[in-house]
C-alpha positions as CSV (number, residue, x, y, z in Angstrom):
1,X,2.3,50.3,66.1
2,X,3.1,46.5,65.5
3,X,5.1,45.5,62.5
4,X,4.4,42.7,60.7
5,X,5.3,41.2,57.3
6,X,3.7,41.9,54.3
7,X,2.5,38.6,52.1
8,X,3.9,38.5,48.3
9,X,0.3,39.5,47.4
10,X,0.0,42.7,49.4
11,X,3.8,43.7,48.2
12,X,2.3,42.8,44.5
13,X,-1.1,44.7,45.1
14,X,1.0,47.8,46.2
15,X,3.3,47.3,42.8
16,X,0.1,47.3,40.5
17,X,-1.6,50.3,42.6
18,X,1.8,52.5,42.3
19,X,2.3,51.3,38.2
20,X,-1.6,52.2,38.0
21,X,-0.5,55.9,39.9
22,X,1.7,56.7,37.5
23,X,0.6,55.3,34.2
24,X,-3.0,57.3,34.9
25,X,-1.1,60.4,36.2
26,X,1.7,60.9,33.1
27,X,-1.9,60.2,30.7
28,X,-4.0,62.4,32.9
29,X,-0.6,65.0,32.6
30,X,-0.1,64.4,28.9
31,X,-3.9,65.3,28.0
32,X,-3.6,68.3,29.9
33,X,-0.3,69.8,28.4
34,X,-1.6,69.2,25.1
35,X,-5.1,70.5,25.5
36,X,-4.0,74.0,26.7
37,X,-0.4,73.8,24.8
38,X,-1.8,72.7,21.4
39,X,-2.9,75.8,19.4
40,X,0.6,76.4,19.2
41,X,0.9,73.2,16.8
42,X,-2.0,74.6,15.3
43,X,-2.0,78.5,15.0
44,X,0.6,80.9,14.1
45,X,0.5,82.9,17.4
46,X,2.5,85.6,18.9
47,X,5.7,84.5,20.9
48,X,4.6,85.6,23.8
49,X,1.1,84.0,23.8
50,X,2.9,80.8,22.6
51,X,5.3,80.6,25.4
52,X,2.7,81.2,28.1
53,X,0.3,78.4,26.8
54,X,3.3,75.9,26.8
55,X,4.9,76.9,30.5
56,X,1.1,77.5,31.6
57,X,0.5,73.5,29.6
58,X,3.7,72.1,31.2
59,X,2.7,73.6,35.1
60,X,-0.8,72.6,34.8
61,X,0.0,68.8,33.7
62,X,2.6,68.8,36.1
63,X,0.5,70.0,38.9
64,X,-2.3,67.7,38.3
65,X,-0.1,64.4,37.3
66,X,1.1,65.0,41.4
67,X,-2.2,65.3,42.5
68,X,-3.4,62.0,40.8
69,X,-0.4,60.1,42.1
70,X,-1.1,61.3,45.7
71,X,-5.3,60.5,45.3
72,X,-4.6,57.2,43.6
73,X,-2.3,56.3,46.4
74,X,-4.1,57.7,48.9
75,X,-7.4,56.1,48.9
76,X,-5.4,52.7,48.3
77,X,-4.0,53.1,51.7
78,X,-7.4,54.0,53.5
79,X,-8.9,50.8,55.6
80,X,-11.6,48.8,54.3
């Protein structure tokens, strides 16, 4: 494995493809928390039912905010 320098493009390519990561996941993360979390703005619902749609929102954005960083990342570091 040889190690080389990167140029000030490819450390500014990598910059905008981790910023892009992480601006899609916390969107992709937001929409999903409040899709599954928002009757409870909406509806007067048991406790119960309303703290299980907000810790299942919360997991479920949080789980697939991760998995966007790592695909986004991913297939930015496969060859061309």
């Amino acid at each position: 494995m040889t190690m080389r320098r990167r140029s000030q493009a490819e450390r500014d390519a990598l910059t905008v493809e981790m910023g892009y990561a992480l601006l899609s996941a916390c969107f992709l993360g937001a929409v999903m928390f409040a899709t599954i979390a928002g009757p409870v703005a909406v509806w007067d619902l048991p406790r119960t039912v309303e703290k299980f749609l907000l810790t299942a929102g919360a997991w479920v954005g949080g789980v697939l905010a991760v998995l966007r960083v790592i695909h986004v990342l991913w297939r930015y570091g496969r060859p061309r």
